[in-house]
N, CA, C, O and CB atoms as a CASP TS submission, in Angstrom:
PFRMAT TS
TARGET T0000
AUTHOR 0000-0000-0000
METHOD Language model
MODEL 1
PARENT N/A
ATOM      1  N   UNK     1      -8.623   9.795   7.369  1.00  0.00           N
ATOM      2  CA  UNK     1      -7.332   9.182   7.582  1.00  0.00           C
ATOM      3  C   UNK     1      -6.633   9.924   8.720  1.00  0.00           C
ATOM      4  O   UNK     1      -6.522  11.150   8.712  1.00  0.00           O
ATOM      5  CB  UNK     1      -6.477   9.201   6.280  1.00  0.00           C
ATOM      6  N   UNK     2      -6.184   9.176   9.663  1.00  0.00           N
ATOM      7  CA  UNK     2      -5.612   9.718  10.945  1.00  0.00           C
ATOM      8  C   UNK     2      -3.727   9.863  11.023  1.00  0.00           C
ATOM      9  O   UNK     2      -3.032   8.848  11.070  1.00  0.00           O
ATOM     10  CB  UNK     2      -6.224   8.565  12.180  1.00  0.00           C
ATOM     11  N   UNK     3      -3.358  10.728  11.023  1.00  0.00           N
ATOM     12  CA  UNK     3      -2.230  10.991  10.911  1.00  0.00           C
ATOM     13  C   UNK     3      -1.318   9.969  11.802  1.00  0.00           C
ATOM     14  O   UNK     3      -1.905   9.691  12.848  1.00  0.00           O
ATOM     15  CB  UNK     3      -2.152  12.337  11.177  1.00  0.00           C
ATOM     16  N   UNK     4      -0.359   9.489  11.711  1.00  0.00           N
ATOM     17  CA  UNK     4       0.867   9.200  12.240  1.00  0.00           C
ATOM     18  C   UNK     4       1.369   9.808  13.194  1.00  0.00           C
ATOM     19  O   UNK     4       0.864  10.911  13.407  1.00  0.00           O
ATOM     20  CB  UNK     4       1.640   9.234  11.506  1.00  0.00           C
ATOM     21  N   UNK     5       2.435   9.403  14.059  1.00  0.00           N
ATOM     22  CA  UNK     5       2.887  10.166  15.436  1.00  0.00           C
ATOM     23  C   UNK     5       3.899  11.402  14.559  1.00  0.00           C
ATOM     24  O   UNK     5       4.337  12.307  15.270  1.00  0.00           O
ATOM     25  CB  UNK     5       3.980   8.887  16.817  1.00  0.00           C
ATOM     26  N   UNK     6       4.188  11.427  13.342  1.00  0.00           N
ATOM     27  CA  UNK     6       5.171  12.260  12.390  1.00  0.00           C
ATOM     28  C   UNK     6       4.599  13.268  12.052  1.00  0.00           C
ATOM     29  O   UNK     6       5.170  14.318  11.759  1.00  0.00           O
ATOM     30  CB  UNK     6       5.642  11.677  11.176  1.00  0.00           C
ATOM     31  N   UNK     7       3.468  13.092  12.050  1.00  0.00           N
ATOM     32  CA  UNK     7       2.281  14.495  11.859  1.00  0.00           C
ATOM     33  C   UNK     7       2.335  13.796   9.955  1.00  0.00           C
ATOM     34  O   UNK     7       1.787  14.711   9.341  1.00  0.00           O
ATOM     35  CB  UNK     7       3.212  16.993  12.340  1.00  0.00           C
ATOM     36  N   UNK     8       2.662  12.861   9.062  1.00  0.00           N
ATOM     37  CA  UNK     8       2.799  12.627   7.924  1.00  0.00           C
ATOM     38  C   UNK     8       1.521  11.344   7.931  1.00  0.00           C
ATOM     39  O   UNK     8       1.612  10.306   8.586  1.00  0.00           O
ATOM     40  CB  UNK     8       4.418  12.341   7.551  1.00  0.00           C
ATOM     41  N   UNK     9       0.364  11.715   7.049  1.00  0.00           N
ATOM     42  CA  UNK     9      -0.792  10.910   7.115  1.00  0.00           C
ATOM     43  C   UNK     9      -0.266   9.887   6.137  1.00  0.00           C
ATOM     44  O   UNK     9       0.542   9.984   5.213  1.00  0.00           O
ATOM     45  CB  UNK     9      -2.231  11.644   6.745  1.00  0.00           C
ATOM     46  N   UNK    10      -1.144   8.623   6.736  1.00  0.00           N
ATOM     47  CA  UNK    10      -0.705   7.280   6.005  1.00  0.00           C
ATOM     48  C   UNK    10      -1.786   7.177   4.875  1.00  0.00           C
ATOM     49  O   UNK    10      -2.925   7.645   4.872  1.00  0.00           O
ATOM     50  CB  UNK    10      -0.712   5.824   7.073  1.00  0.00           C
ATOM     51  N   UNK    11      -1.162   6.472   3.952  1.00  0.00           N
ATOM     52  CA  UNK    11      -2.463   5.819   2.820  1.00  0.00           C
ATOM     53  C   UNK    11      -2.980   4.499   2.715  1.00  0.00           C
ATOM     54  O   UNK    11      -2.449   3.432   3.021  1.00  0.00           O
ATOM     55  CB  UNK    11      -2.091   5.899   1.430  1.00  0.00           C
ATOM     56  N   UNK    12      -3.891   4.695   2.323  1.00  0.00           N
ATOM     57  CA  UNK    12      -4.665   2.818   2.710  1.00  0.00           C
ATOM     58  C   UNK    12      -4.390   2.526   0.752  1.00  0.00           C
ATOM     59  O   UNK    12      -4.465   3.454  -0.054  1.00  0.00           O
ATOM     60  CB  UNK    12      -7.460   2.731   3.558  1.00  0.00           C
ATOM     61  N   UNK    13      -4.042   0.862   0.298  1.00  0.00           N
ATOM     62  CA  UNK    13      -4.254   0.879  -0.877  1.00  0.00           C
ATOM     63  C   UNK    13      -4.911  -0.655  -0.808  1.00  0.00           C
ATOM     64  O   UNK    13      -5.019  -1.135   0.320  1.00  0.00           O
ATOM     65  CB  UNK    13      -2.971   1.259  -1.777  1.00  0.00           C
ATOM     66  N   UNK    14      -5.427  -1.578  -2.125  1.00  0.00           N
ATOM     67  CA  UNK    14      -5.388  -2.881  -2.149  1.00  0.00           C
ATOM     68  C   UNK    14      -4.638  -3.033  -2.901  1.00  0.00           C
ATOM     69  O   UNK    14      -4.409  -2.128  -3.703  1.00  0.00           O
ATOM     70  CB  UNK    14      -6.340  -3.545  -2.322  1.00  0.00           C
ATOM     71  N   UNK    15      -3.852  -4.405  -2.962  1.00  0.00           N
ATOM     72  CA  UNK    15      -3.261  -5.131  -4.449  1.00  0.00           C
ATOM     73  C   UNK    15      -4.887  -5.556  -5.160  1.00  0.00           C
ATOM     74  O   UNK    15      -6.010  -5.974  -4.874  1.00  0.00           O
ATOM     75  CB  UNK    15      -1.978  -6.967  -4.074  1.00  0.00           C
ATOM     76  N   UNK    16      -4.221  -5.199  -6.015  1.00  0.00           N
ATOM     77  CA  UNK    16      -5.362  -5.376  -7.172  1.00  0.00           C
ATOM     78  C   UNK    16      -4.832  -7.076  -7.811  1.00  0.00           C
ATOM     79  O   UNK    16      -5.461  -8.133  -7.764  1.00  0.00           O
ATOM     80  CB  UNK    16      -5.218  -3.776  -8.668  1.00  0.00           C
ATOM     81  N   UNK    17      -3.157  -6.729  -8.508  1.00  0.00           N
ATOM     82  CA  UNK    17      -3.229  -7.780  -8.914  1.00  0.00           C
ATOM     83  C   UNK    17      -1.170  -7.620  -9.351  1.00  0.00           C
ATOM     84  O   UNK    17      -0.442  -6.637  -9.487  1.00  0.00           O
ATOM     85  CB  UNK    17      -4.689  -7.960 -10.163  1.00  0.00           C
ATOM     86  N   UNK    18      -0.933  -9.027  -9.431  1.00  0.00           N
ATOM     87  CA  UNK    18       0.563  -9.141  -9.686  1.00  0.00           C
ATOM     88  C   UNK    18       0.764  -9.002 -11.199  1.00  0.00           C
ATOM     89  O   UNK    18      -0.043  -9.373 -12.051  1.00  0.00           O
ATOM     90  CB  UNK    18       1.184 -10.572  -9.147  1.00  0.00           C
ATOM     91  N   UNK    19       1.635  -8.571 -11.360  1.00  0.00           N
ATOM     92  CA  UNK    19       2.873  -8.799 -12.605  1.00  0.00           C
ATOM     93  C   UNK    19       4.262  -8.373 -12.534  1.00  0.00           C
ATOM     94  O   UNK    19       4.863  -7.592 -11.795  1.00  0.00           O
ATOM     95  CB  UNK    19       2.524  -8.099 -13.842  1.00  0.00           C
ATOM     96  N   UNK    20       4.674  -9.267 -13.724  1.00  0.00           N
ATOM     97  CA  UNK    20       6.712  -8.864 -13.986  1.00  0.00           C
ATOM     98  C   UNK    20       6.917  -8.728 -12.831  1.00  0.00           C
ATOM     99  O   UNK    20       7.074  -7.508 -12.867  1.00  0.00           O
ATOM    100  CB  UNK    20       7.467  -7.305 -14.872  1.00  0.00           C
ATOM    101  N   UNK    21       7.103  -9.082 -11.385  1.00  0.00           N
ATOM    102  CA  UNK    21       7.424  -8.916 -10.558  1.00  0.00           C
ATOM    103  C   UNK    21       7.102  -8.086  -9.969  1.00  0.00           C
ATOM    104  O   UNK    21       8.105  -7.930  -9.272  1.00  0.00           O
ATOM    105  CB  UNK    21       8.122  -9.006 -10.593  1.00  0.00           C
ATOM    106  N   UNK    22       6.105  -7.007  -9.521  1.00  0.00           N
ATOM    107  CA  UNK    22       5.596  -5.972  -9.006  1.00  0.00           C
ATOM    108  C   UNK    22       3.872  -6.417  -8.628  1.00  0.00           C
ATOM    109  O   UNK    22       3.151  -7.060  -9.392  1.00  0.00           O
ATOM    110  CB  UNK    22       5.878  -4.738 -10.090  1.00  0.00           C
ATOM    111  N   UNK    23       3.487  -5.912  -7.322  1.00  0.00           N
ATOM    112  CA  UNK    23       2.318  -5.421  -6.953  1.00  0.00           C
ATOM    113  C   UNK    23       1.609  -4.045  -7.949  1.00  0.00           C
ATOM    114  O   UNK    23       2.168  -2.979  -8.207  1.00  0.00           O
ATOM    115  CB  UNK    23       2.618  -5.055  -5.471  1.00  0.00           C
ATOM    116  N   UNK    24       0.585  -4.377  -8.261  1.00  0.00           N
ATOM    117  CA  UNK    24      -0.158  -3.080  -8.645  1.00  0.00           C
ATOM    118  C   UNK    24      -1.344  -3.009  -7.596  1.00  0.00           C
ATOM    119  O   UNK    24      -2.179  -3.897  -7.424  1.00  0.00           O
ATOM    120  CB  UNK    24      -0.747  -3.101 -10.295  1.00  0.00           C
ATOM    121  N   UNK    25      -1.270  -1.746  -6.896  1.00  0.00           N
ATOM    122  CA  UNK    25      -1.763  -1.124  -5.798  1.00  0.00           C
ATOM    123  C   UNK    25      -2.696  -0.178  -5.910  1.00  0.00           C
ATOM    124  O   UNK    25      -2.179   0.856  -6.333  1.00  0.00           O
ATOM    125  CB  UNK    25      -0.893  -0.652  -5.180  1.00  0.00           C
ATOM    126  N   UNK    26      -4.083  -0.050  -5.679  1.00  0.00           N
ATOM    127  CA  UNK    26      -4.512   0.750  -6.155  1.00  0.00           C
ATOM    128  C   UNK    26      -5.084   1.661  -5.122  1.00  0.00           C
ATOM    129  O   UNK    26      -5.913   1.041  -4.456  1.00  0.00           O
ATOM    130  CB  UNK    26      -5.182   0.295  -7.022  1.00  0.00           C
ATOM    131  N   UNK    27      -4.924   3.170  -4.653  1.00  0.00           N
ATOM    132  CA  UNK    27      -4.520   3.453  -3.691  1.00  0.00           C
ATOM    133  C   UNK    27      -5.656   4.613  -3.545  1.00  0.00           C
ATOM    134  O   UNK    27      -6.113   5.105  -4.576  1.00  0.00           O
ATOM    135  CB  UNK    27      -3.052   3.659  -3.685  1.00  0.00           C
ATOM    136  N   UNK    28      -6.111   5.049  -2.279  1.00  0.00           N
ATOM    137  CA  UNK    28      -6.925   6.309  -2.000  1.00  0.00           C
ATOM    138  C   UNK    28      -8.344   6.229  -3.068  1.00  0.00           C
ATOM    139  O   UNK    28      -8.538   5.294  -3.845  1.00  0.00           O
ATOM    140  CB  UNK    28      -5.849   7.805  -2.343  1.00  0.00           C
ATOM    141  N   UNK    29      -9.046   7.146  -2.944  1.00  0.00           N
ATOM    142  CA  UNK    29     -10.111   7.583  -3.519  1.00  0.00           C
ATOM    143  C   UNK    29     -10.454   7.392  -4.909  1.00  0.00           C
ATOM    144  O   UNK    29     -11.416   6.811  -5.412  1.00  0.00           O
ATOM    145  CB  UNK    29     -10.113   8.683  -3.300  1.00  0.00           C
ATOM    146  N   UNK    30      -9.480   7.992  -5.425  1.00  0.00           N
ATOM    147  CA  UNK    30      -8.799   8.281  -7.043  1.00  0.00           C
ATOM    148  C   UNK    30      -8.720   6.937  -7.345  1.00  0.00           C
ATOM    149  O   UNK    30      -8.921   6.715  -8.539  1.00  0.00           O
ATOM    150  CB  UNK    30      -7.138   9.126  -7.253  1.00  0.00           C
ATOM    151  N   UNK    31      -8.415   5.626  -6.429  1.00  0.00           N
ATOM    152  CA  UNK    31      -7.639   4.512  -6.926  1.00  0.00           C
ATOM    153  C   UNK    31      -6.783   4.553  -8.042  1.00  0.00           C
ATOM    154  O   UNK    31      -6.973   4.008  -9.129  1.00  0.00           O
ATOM    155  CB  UNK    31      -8.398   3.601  -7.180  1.00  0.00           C
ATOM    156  N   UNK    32      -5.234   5.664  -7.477  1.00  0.00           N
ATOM    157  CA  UNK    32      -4.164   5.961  -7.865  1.00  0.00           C
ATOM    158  C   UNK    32      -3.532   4.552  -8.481  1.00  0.00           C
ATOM    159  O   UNK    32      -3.184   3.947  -7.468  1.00  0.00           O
ATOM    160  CB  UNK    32      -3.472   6.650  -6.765  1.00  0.00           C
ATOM    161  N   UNK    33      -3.332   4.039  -9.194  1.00  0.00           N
ATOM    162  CA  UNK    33      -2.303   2.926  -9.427  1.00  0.00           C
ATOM    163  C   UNK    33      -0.699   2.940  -8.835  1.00  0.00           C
ATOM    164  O   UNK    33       0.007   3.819  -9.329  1.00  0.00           O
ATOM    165  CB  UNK    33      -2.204   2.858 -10.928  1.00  0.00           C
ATOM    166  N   UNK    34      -0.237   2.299  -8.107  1.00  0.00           N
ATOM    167  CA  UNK    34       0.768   2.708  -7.247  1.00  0.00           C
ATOM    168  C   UNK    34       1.618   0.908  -7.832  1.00  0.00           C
ATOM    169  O   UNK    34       0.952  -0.123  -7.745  1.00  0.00           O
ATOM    170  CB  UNK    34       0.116   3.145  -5.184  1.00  0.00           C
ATOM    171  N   UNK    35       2.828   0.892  -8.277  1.00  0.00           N
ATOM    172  CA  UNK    35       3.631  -0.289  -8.798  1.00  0.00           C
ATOM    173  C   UNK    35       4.683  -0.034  -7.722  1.00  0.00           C
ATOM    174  O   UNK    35       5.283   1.026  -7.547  1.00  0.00           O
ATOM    175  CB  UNK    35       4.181  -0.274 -10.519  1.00  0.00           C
ATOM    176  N   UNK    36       4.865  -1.570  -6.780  1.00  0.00           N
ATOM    177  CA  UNK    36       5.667  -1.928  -5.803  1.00  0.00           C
ATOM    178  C   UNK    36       6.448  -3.318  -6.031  1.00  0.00           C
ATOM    179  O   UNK    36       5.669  -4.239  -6.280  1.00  0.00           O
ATOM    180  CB  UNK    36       4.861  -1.930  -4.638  1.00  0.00           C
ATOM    181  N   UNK    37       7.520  -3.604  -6.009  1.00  0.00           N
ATOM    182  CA  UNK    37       8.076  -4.957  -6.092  1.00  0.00           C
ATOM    183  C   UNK    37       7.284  -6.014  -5.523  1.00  0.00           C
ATOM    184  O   UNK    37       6.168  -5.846  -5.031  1.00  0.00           O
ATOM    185  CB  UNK    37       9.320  -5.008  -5.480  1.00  0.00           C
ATOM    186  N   UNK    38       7.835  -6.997  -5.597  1.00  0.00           N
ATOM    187  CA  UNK    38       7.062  -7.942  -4.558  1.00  0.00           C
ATOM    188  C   UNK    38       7.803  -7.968  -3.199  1.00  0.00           C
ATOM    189  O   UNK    38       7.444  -7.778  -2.037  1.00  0.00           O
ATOM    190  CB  UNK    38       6.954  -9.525  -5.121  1.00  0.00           C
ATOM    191  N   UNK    39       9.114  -8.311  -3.867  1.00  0.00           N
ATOM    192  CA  UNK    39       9.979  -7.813  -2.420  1.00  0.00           C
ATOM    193  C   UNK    39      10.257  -6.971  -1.577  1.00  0.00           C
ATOM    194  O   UNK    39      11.073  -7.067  -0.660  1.00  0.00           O
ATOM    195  CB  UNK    39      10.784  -7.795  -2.398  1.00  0.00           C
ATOM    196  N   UNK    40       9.496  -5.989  -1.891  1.00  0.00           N
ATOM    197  CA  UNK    40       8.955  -4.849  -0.724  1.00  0.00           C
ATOM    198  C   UNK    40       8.010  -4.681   0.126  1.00  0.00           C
ATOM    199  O   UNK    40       7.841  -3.906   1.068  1.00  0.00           O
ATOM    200  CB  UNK    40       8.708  -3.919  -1.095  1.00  0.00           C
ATOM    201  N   UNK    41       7.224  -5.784  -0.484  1.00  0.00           N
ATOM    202  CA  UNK    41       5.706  -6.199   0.584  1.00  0.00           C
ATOM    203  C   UNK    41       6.257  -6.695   1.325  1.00  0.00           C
ATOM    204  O   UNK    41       7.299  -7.342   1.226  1.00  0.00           O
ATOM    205  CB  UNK    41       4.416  -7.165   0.219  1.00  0.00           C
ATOM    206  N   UNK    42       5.490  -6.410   2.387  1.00  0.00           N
ATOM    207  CA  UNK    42       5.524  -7.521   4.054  1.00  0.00           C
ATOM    208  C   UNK    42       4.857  -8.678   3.749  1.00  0.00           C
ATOM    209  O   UNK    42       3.936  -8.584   2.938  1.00  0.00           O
ATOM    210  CB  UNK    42       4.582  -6.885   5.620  1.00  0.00           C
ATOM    211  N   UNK    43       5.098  -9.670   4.184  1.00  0.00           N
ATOM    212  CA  UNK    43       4.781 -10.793   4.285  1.00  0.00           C
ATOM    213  C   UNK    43       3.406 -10.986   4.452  1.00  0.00           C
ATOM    214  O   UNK    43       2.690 -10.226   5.104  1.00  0.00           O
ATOM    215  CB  UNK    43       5.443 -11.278   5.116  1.00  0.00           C
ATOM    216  N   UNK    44       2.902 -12.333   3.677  1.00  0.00           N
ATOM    217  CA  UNK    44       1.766 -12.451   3.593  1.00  0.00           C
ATOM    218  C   UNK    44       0.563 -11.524   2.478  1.00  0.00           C
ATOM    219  O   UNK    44      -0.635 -11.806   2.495  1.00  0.00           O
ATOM    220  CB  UNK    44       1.648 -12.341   4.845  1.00  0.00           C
ATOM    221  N   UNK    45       1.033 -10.621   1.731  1.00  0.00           N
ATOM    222  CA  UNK    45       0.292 -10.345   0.838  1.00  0.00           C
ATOM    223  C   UNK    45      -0.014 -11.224  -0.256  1.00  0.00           C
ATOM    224  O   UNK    45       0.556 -12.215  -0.712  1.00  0.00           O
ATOM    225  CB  UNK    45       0.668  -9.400   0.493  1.00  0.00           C
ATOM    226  N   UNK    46      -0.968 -10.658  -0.531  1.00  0.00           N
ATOM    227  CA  UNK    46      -2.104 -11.846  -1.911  1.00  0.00           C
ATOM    228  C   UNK    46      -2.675 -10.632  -2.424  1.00  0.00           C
ATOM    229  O   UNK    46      -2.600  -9.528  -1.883  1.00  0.00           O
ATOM    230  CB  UNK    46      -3.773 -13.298  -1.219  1.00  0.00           C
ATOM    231  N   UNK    47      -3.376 -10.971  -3.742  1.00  0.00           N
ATOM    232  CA  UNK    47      -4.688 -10.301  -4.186  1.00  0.00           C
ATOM    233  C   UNK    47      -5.647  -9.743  -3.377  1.00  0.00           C
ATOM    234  O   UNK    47      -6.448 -10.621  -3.056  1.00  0.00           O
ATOM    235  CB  UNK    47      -5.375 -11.089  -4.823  1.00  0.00           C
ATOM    236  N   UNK    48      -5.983  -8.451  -2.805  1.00  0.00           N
ATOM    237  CA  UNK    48      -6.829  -8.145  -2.022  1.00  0.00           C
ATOM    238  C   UNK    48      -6.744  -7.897  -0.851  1.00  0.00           C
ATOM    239  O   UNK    48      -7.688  -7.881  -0.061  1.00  0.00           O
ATOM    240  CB  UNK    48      -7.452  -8.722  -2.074  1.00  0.00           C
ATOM    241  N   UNK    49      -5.196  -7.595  -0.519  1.00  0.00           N
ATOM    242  CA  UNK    49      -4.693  -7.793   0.803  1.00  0.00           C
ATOM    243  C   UNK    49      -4.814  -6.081   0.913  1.00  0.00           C
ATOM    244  O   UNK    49      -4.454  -5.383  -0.035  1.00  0.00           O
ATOM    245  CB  UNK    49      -3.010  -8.705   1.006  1.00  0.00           C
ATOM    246  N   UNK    50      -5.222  -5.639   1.853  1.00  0.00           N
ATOM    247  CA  UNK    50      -5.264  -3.899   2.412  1.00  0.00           C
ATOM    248  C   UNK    50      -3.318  -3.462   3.159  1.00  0.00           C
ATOM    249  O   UNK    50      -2.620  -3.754   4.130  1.00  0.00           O
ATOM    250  CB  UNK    50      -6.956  -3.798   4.308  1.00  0.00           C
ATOM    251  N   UNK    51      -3.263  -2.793   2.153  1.00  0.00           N
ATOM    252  CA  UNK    51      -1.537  -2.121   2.889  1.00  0.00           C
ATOM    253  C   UNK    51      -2.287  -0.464   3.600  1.00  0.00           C
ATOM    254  O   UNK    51      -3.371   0.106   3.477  1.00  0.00           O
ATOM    255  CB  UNK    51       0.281  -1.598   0.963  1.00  0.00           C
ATOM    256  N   UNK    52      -0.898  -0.164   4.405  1.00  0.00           N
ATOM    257  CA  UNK    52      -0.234   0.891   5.086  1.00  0.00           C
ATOM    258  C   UNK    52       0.536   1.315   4.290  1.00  0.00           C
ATOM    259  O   UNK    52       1.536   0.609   4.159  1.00  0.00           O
ATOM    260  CB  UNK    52       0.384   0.648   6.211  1.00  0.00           C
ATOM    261  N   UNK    53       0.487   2.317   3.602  1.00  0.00           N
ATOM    262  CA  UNK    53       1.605   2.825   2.434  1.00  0.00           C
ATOM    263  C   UNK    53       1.838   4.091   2.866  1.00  0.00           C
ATOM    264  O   UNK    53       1.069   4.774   3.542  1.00  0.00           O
ATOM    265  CB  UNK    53       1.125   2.870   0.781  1.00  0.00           C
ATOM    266  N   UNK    54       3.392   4.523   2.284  1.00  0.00           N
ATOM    267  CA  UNK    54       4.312   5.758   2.775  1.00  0.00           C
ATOM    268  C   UNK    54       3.962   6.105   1.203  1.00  0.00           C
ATOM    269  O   UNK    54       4.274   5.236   0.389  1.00  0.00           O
ATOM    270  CB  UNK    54       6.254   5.528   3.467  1.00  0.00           C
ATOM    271  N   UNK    55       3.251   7.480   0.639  1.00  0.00           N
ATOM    272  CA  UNK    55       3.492   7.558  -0.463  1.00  0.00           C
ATOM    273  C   UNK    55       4.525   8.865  -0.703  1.00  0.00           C
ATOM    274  O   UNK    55       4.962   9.332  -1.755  1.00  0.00           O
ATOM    275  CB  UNK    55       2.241   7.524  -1.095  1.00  0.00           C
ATOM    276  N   UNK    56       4.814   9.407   1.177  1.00  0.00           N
ATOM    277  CA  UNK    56       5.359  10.566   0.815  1.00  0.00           C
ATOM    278  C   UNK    56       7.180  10.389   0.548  1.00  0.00           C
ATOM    279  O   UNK    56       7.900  11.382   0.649  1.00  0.00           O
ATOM    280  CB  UNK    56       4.900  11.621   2.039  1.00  0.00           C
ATOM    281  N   UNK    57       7.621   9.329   0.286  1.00  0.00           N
ATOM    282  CA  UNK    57       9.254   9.105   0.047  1.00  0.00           C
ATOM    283  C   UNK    57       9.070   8.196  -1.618  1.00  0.00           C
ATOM    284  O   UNK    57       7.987   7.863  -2.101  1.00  0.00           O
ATOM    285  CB  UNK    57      10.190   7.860   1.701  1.00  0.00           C
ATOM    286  N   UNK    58      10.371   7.964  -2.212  1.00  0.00           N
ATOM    287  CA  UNK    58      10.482   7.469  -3.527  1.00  0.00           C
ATOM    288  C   UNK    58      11.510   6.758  -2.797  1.00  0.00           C
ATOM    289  O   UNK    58      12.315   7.124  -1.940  1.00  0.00           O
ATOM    290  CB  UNK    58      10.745   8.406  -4.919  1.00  0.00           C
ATOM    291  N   UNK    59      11.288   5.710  -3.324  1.00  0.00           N
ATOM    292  CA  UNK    59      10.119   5.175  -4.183  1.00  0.00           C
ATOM    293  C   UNK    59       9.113   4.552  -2.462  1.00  0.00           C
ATOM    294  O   UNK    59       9.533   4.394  -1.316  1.00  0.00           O
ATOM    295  CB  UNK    59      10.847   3.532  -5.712  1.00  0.00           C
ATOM    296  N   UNK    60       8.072   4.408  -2.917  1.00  0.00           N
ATOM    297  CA  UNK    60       7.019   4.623  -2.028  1.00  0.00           C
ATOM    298  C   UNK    60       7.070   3.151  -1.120  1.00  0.00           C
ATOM    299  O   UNK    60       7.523   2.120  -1.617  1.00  0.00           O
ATOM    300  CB  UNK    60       5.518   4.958  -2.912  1.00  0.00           C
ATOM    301  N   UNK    61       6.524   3.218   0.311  1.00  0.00           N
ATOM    302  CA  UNK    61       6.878   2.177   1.206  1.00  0.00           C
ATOM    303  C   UNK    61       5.608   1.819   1.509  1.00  0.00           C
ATOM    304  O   UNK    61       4.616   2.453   1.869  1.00  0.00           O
ATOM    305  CB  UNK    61       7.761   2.504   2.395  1.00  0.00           C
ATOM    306  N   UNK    62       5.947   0.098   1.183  1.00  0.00           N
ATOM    307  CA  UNK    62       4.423  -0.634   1.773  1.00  0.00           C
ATOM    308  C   UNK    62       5.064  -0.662   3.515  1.00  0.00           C
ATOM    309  O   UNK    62       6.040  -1.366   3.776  1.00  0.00           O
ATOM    310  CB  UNK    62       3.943  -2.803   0.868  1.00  0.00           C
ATOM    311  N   UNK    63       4.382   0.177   4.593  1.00  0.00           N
ATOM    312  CA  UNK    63       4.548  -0.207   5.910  1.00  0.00           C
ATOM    313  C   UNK    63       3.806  -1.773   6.477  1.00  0.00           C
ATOM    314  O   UNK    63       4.339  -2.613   7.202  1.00  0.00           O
ATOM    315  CB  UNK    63       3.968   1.048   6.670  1.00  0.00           C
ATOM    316  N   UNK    64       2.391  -1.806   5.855  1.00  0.00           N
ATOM    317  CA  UNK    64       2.241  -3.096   6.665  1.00  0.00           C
ATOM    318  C   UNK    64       0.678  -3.956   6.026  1.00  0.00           C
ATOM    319  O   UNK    64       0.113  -3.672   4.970  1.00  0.00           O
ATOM    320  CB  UNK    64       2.113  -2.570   8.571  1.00  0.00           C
ATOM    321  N   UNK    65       0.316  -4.873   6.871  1.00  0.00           N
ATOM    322  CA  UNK    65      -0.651  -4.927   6.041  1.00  0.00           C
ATOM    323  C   UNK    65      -1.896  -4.678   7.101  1.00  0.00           C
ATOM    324  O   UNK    65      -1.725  -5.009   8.274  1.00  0.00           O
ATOM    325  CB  UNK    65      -0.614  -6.291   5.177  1.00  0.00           C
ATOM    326  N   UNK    66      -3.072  -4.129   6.709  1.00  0.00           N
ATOM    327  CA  UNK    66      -3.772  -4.259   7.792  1.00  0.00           C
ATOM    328  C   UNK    66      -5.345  -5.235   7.374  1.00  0.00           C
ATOM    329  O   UNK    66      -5.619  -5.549   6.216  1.00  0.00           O
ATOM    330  CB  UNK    66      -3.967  -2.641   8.355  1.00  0.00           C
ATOM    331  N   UNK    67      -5.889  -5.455   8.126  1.00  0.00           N
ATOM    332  CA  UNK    67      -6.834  -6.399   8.906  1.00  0.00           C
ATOM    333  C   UNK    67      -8.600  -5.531   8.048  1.00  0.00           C
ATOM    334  O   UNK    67      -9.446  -6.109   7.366  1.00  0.00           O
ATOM    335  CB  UNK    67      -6.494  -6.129  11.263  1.00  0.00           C
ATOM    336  N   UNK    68      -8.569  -4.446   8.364  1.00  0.00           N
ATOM    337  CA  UNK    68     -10.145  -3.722   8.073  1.00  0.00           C
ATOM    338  C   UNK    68     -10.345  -2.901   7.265  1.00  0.00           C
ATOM    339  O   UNK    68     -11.100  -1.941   7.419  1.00  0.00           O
ATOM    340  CB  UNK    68     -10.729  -3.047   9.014  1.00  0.00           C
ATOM    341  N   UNK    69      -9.472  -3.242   5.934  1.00  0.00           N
ATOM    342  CA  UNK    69      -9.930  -2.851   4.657  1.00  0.00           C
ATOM    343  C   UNK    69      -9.537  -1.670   4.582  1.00  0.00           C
ATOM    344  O   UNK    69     -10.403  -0.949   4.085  1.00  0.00           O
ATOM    345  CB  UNK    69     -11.264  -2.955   4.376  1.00  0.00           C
ATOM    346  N   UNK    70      -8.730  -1.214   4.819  1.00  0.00           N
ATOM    347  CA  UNK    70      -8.192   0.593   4.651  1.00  0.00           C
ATOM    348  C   UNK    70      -9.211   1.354   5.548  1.00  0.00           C
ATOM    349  O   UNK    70      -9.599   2.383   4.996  1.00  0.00           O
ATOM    350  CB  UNK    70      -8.354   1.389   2.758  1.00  0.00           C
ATOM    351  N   UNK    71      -9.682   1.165   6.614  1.00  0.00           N
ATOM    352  CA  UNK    71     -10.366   2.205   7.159  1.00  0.00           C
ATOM    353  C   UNK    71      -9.489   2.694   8.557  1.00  0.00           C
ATOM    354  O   UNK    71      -9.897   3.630   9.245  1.00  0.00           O
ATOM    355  CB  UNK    71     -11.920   1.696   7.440  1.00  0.00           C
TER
END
């Protein structure tokens, strides 16, 4: 994982799957379970969609979505 211009490395996660209003994200190696609103995703997420996640602030930030699977 290649650091950011902040020197603060980004995390790759997938949505796994929706409920009660939240993304469940399952994140890094560990496949951390990470719970995000829906209204905090960027546009265009679904089931299986690869995020850009901030896990280092609270509550944690989906930055974006990307294209090649968390790599």
């Amino acid at each position: 994982m290649l650091p950011d211009p902040s020197g603060i490395a980004q995390d790759h996660g997938v949505i796994e799957r929706f409920e009660d209003g939240a993304a469940v994200i399952r994140v890094g190696p560990s496949q951390m379970p990470v719970h995000l609103p829906v209204t905090d995703l960027p546009n265009g997420c679904e089931v299986g969609s690869w995020l850009v996640l901030d896990l280092q602030i609270t509550p944690p930030l989906a930055l974006h979505l990307t294209a090649n699977g968390g790599a």
